[in-house]
C-alpha positions as CSV (number, residue, x, y, z in Angstrom):
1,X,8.2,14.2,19.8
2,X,5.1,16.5,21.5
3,X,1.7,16.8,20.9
4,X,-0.7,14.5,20.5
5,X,-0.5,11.4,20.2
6,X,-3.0,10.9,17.0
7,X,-0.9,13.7,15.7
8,X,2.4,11.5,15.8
9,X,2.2,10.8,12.4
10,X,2.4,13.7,10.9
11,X,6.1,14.7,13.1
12,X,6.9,11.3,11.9
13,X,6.8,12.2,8.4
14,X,8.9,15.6,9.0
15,X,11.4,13.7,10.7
16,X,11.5,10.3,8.0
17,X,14.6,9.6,6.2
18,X,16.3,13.4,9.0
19,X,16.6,11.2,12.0
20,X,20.5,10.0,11.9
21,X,21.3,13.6,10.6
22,X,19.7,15.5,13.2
23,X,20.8,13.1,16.1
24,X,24.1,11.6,14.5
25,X,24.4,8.6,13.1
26,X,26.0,6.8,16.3
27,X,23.5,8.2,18.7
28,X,21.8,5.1,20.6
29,X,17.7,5.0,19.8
30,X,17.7,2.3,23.1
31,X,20.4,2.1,25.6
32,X,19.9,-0.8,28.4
33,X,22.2,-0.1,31.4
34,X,22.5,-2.9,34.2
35,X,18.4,-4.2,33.4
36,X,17.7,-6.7,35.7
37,X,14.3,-8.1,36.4
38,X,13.3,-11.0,38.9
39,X,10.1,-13.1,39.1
40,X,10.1,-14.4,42.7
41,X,13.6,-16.2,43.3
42,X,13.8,-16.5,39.2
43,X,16.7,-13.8,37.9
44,X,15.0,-13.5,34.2
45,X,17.5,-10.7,33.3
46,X,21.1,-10.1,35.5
47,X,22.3,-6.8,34.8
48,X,22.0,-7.0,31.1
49,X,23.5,-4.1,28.7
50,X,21.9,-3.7,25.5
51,X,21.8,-1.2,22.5
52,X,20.8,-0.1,19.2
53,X,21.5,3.0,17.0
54,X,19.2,5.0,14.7
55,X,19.7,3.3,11.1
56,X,20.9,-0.2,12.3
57,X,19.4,-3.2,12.7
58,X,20.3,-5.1,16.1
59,X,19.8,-9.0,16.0
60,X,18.6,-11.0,19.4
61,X,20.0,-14.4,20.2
62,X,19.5,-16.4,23.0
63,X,18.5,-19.9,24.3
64,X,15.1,-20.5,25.4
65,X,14.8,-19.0,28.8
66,X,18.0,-16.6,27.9
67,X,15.9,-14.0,29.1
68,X,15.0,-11.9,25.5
69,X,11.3,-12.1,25.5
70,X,11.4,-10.7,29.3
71,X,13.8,-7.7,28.3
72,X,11.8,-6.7,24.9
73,X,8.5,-6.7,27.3
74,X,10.0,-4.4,29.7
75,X,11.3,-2.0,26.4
76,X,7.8,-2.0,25.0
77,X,6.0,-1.7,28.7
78,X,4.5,-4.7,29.8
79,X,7.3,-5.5,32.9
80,X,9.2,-3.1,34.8
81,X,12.5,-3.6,35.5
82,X,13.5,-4.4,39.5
83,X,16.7,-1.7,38.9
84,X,19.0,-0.4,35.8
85,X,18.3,2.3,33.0
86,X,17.0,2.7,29.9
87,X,18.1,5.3,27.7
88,X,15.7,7.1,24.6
89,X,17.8,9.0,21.9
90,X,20.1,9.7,25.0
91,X,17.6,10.4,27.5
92,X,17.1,8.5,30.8
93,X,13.1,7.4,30.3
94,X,10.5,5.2,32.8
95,X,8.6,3.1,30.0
96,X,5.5,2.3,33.0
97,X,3.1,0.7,30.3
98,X,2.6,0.6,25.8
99,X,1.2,4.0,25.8
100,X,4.5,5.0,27.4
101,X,6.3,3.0,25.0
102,X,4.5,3.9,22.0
103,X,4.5,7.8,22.8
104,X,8.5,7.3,23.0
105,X,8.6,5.8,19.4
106,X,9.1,2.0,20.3
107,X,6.5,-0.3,18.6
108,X,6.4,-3.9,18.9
109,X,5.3,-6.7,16.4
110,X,4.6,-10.0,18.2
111,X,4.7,-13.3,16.7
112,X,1.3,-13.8,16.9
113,X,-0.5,-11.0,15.1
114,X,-3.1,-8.8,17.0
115,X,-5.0,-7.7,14.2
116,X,-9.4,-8.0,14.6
117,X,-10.0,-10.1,11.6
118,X,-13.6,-9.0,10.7
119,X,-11.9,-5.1,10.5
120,X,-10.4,-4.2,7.0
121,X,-6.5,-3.3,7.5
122,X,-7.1,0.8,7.6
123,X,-9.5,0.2,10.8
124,X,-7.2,-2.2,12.3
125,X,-4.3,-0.1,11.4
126,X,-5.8,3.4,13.1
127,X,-7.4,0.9,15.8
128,X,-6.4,2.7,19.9
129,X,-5.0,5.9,18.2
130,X,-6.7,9.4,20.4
131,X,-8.7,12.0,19.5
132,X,-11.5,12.9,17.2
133,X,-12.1,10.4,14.5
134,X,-10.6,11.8,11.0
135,X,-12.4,10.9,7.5
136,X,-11.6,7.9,5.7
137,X,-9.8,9.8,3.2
138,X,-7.7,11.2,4.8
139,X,-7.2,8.4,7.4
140,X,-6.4,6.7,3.6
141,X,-3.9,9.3,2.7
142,X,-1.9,9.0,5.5
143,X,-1.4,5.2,5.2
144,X,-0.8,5.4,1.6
145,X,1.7,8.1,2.5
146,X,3.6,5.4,5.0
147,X,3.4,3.0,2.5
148,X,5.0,4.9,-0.2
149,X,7.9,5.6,2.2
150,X,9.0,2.2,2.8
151,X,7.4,0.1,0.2
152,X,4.9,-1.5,2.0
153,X,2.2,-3.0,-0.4
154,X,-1.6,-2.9,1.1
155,X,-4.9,-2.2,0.8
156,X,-6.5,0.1,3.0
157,X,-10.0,-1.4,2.4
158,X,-9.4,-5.7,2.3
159,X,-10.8,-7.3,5.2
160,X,-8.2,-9.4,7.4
161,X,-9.7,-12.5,7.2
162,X,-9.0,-12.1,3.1
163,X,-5.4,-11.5,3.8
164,X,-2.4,-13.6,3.7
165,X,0.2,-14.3,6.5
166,X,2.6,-12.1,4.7
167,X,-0.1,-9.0,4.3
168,X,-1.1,-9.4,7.8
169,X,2.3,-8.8,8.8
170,X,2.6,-5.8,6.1
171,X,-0.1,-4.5,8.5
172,X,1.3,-4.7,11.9
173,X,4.1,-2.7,10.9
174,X,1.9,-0.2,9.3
175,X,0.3,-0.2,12.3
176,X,2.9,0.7,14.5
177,X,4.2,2.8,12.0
178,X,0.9,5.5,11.7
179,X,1.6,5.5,15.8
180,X,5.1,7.0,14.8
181,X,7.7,4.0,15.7
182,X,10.9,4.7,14.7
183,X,12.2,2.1,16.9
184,X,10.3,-1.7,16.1
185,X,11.1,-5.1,17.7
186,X,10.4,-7.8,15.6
187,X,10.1,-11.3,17.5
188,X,10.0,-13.9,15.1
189,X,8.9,-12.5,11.9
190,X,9.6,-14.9,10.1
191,X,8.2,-17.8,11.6
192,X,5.5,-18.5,9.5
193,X,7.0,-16.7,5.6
194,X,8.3,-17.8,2.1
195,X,11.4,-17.4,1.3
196,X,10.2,-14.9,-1.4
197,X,7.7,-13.1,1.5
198,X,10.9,-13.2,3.7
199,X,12.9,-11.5,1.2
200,X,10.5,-9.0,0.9
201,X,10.1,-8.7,4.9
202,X,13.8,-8.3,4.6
203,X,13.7,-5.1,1.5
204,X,11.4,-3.4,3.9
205,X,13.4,-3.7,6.7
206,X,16.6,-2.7,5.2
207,X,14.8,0.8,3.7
208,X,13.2,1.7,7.3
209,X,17.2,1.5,8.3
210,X,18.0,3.8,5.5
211,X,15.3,5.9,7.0
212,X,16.8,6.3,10.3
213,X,14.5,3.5,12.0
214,X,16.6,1.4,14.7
215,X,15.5,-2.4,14.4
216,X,15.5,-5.4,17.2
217,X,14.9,-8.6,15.0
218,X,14.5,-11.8,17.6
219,X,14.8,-14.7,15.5
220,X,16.5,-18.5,15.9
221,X,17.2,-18.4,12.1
222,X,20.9,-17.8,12.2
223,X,21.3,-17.6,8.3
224,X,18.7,-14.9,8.5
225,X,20.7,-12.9,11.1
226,X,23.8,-13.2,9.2
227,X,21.4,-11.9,6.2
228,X,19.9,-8.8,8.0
229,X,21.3,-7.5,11.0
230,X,24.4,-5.3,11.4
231,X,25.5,-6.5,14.9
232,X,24.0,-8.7,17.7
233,X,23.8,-8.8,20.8
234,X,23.9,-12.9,22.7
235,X,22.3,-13.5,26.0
236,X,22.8,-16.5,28.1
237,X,21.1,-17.7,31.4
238,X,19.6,-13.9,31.8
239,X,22.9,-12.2,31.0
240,X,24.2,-10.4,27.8
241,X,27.5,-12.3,26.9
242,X,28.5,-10.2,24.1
243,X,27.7,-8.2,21.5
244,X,29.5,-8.8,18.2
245,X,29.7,-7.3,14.4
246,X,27.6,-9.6,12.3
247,X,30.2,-9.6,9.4
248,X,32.5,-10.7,11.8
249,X,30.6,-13.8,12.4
250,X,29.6,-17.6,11.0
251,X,26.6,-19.8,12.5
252,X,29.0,-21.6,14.3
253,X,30.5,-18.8,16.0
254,X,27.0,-17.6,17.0
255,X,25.6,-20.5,18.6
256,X,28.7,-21.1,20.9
257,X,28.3,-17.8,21.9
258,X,25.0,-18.7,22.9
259,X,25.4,-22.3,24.2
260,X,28.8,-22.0,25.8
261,X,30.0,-24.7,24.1
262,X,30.8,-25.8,20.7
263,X,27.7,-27.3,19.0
264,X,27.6,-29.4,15.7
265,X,25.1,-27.4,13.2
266,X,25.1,-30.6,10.4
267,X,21.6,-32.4,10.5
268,X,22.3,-36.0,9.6
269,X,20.4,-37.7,6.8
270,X,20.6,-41.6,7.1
271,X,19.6,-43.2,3.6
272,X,17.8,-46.6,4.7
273,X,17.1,-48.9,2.3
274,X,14.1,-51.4,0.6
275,X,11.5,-48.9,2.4
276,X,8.3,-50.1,1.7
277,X,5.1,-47.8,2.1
278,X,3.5,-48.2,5.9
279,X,0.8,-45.7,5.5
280,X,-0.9,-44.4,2.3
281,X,-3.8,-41.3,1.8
282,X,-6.2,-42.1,-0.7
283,X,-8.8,-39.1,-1.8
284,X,-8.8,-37.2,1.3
285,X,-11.1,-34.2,2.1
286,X,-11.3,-32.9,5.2
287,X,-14.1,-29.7,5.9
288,X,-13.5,-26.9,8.2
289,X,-16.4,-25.8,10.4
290,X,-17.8,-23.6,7.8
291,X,-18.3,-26.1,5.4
292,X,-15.0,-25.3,3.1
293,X,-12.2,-27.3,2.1
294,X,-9.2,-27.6,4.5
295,X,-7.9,-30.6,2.8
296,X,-8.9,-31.0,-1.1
297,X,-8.9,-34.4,-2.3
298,X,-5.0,-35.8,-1.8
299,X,-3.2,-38.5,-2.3
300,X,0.2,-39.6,-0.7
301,X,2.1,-42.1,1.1
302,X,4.6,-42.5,4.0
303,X,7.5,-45.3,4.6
304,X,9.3,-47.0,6.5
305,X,12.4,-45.6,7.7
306,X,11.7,-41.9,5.8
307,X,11.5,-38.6,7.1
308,X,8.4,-37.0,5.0
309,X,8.6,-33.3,5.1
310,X,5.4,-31.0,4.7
311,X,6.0,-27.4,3.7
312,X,3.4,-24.9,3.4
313,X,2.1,-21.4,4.2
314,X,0.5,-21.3,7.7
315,X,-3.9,-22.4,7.7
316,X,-2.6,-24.6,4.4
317,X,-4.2,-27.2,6.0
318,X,-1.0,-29.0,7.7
319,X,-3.3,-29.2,11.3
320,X,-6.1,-30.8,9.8
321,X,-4.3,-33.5,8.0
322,X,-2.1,-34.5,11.1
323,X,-5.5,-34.4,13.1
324,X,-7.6,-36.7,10.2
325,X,-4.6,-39.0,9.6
326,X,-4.6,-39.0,13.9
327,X,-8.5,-40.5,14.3
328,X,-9.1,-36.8,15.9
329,X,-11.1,-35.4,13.2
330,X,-13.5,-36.6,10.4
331,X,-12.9,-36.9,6.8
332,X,-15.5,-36.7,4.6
333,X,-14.2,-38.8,1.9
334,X,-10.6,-40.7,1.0
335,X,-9.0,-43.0,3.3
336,X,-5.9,-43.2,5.7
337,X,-4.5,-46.8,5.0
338,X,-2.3,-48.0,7.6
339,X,-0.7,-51.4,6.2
340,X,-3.4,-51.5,3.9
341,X,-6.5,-51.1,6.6
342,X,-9.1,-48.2,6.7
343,X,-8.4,-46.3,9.8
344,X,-10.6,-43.3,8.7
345,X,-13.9,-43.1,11.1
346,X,-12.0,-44.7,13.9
347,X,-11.2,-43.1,17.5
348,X,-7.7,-42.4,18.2
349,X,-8.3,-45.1,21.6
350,X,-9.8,-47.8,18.5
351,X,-7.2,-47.2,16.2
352,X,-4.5,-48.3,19.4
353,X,-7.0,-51.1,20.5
354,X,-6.2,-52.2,16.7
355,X,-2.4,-53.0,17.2
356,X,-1.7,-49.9,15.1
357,X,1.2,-48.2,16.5
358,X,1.1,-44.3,15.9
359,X,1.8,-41.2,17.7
360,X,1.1,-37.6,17.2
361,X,3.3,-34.6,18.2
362,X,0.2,-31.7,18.0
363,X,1.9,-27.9,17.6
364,X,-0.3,-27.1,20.5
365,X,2.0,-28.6,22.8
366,X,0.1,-27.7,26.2
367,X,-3.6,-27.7,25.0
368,X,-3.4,-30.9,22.9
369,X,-0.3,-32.6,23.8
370,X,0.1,-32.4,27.1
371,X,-1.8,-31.3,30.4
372,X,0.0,-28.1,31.6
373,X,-0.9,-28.3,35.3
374,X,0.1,-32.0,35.6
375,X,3.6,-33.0,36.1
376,X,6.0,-35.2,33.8
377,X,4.7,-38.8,35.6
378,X,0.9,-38.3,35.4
379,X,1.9,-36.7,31.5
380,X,3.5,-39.9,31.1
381,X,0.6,-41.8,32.4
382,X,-2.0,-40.3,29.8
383,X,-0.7,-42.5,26.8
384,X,-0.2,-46.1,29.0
385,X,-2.7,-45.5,31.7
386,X,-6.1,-47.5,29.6
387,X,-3.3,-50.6,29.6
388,X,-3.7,-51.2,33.1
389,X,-5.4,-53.8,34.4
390,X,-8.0,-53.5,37.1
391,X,-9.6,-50.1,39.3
392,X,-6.3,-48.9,40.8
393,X,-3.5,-47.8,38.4
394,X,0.4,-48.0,39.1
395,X,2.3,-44.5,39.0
396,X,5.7,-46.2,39.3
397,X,6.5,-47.2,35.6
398,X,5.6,-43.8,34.9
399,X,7.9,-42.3,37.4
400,X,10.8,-44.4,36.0
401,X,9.9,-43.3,32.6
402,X,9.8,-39.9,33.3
403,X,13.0,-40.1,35.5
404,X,14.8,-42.1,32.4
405,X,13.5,-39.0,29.6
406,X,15.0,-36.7,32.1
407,X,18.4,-38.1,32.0
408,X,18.2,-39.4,28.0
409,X,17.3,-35.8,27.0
410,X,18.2,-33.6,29.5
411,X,15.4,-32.4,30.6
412,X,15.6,-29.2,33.0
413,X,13.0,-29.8,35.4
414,X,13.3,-29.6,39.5
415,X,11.1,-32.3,39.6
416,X,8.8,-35.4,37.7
417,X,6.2,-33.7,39.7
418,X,6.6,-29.9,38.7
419,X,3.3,-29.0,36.8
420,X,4.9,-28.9,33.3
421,X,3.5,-25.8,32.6
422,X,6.4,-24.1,34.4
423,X,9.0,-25.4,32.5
424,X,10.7,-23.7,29.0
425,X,9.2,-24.3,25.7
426,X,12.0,-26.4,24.4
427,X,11.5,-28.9,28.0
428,X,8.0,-29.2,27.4
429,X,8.5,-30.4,23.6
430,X,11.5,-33.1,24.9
431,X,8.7,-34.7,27.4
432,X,6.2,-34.7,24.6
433,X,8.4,-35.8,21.8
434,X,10.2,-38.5,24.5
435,X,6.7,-39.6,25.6
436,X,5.3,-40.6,22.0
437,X,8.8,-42.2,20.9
438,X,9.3,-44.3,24.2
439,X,6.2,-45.8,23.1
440,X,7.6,-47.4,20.1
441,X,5.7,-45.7,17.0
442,X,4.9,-47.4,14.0
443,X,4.5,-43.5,12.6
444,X,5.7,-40.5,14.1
445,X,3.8,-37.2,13.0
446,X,5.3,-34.5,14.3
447,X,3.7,-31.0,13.7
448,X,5.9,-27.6,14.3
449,X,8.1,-29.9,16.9
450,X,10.9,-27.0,16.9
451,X,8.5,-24.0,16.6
452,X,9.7,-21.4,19.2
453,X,12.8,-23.5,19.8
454,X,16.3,-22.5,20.4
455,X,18.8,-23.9,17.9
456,X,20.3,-26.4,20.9
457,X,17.3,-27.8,21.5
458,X,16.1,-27.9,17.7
459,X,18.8,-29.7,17.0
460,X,18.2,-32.8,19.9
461,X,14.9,-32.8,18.1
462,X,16.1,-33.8,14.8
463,X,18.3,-36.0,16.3
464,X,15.9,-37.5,17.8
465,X,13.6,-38.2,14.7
466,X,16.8,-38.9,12.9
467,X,16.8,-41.9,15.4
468,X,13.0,-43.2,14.8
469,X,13.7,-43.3,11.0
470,X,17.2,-45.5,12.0
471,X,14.4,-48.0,13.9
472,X,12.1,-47.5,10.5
473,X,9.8,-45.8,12.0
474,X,8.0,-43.3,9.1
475,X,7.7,-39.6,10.4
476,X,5.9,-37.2,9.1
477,X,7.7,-33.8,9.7
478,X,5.4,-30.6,9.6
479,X,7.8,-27.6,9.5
480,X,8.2,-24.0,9.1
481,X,12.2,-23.7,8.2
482,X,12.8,-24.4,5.0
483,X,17.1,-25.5,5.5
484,X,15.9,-27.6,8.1
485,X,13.2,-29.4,5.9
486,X,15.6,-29.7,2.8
487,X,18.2,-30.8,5.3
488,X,16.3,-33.6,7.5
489,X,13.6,-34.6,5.2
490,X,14.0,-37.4,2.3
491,X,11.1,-36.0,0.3
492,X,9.0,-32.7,1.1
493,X,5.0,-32.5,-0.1
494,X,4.0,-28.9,-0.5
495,X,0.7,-27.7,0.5
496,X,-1.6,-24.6,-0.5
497,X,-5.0,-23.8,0.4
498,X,-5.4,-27.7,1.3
499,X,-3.8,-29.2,-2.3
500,X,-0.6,-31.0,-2.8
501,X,1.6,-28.5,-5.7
502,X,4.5,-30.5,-5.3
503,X,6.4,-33.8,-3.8
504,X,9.9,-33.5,-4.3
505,X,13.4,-35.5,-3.6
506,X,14.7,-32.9,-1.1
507,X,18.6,-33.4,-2.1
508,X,16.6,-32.7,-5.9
509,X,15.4,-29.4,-5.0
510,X,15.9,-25.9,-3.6
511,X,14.5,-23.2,-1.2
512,X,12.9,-21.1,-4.0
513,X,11.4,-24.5,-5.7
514,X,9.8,-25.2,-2.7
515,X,8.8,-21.3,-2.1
516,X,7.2,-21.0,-5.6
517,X,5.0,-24.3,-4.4
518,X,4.2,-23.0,-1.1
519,X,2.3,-19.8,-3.5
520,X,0.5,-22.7,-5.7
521,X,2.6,-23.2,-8.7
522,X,3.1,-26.5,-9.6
523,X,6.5,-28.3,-9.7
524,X,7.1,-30.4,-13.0
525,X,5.4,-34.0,-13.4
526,X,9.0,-35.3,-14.3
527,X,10.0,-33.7,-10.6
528,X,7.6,-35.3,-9.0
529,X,8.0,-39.0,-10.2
530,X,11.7,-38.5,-9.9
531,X,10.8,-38.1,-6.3
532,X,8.9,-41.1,-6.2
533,X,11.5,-43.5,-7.1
């Protein structure tokens, strides 16, 4: 590529839409020989192969822990590898940090966005680039030029605070993009999109592969990997197990290449009958810090022995209602009745010394839910510990309780004592989701419970809930995967910018129905009683 870096952009554009002719079309853009990595006596990535061609998109599967986000971080040049190559267009390369990366054409777009939201997107998009400083214009140009290309959709001037989730991402890839990636790794892209802003994700993807762009999507949406990718590539426990033509495969196929095993991928539904409503919302507002609206004046109600599913956009308010509804922030007006008493203005410790029986699954699992340097007993001990009688407090029903979620949900730990911290993301969400049912709940609110999940361990969590609602417990299910919450759910309540569009019988309704709610259109009045029933 040569030259400057801030002058990447401009070689980029000579070479858009030329790369597969000038290099051939089954040229490798990444080649991973024998990468292994090792964090103490941990063996992250064994010897793993990996590759990707110019004008292809390669899908990532893996388990927690499989070893993905590890081998991604040493491609884009946060770790080194211990020993193996990686090969650039067909040359050996040492990737020693970003810069490195980025000056070899590989841009990354995390999950979590890293965008300054008090810059507009053309500062945040030119934001670490070299040399002197260009006008605005033709800083402008440029962008405009790269959005042209691959039908990206932005404003150069809106602030990203104004933006949606969907134009935030719009912007990370333009960012990497100006920098000249021709190579991007996507990890989770998805996570937080409509199905229409999904689809949309997915034109621009396919038209950067017609450009010549090689693609890494990470994802545990399997119907979206069978949707978008041409091959992918399985890891397992740190090693690369295959790599297989998508068309080729089912979802079934997929995940026993990743578990090992044959898993069941059907999401039972129990119908239970004579539910009668456990907890209703009257009214409810809830502010935000600044004064404005994160819940708007809604009404709804929960039952026994139902799964109520929550859709919405991400920030449409789904954290501040689970908080409210939890005693852990105030409302300014409405009420949360809980068999018909007030439990709004009350403490989360009040609202237990009241016999009412509720837990909360945050989806901030180690700042809210749990205390990441404690281990599984003393985690235990936070929800039972102000039952004890007396100055000294027991540690052994704890233990046994920890010992028994261990063995009920196969828990990978070395130890009830190992800080909790150290353990994978789907571990840490079995202790917090076993901790809260073991206790009995009443009502179960669960927010994000499988976010960042592999599909095995997704699915033990809606087993799991499917279980509370079998004891008649009501759950509140916050989610982000659409299938899942048409699927597990009994009715869905759509939310957008803090006001209920929609509450629908799931079997009643589809993906777009619910996507078109998640944007703010309304769903029909008939719809919605038909739901009630």
């Amino acid at each position: 590529m040569g030259g400057h870096e801030y002058d990447r952009p401009f070689l980029y554009f000579e070479r858009a839409g030329n790369i597969m002719a000038e290099q051939g079309k089954n040229l490798y853009a990444i080649e991973c020989k024998k990468i292994t990595k090792t964090f103490g006596q941990v063996v992250a990535n064994d010897e793993i192969d990996l590759n990707v061609r110019y004008g292809e998109i390669l899908a990532l599967l893996g388990e927690n822990g499989s070893g993905k986000t590890t081998l991604m971080n040493m491609l884009s040049g946060i770790y080194h590898p211990d020993s193996g190559q990686i090969f650039i267009g067909g040359k050996e390369v040492k990737i020693n940090s970003p810069v490195d990366a980025m000056n070899l054409g590989i841009g990354m777009i995390h999950q979590h966005f890293k965008l300054v939201e008090a810059f507009p997107a053309m500062d945040n998009i030119i934001l670490g680039t070299q040399g002197k400083k260009e006008k605005n214009k033709v800083t402008s140009e440029k962008i405009k030029a790269i959005s042209q290309t691959y039908g990206l959709e932005i404003e150069p001037e809106k602030y990203v605070c104004e933006m949606s989730v969907s134009e935030k991402q719009t912007v990370e890839i333009l960012k990497v993009l100006y920098k000249g990636a021709e190579i991007l790794i996507l990890d989770e892209p998805t996570a937080v999109l409509t199905p229409q802003e999904t689809e949309r994700l997915f034109q621009i993807l396919r038209k950067m592969k017609e450009k010549g762009c090689a693609i890494i999507i990470i994802t545990h949406k399997l119907q979206e990997v069978l949707a978008i990718s041409d091959r992918v590539t399985i890891l397992r426990k740190g090693k690369s197990i295959d790599t297989v033509e998508t068309s080729s495969c089912d979802a079934q196929k997929l995940t026993e290449l990743m578990v090992g095993r044959p898993v069941s991928l059907e999401i039972e539904r129990p119908i239970m009958e004579n539910r009668e409503t456990i907890l209703k919302v009257v009214d409810l507002t809830v502010n935000k810090s600044d004064g404005s609206k994160a819940i708007d004046d809604i009404s709804f109600d929960i039952r026994k022995g139902e799964i109520l599913g929550v859709a919405g956009v991400a920030g449409s308010g789904q954290k501040e209602l689970c908080e409210a509804i939890a005693g852990l922030l105030p409302a300014s007006k409405g009420a949360v009745l809980f068999n018909k008493e007030n439990l709004l203005g009350k403490t989360p410790s009040e609202i237990i010394e009241k016999g009412v029986s509720m837990s909360f699954v945050p989806e901030d699992r180690l700042g809210m839910g749990l205390v990441a340097s404690m281990g599984m007993t003393d985690n235990m001990l936070l929800k039972s510990y102000q039952k004890g009688k007396g100055p000294f407090i027991s540690r052994k029903p704890a233990r046994e309780l920890a010992d028994s979620l261990i063995k009920k949900l196969g828990i990978v730990t070395p130890g009830t004592e190992t800080p909790v911290r150290l353990l994978s993301g789907g571990n840490v969400q079995k202790v917090l989701l076993g901790r809260e049912i073991e206790s009995s709940p009443s009502v179960l609110i669960t927010a994000y419970p499988v976010r960042g999940l592999d599909i095995n361990s997704s699915y033990t969590v809606y087993d799991l809930l499917n279980e509370q609602k079998k004891k008649n417990v009501a759950v509140m299910y916050i989610g982000e995967d659409l299938d899942v919450l048409l699927e597990l759910s009994d009715r869905i309540m759509v939310l957008c910018h803090g006001k209920i569009t929609g509450i629908v019988d799931a079997a009643k309704t589809t993906k777009e129905e619910i996507g078109m709610m998640m944007t703010g259109e309304n769903r029909s009045e008939d719809k919605e009683k038909e739901a009630q029933a």
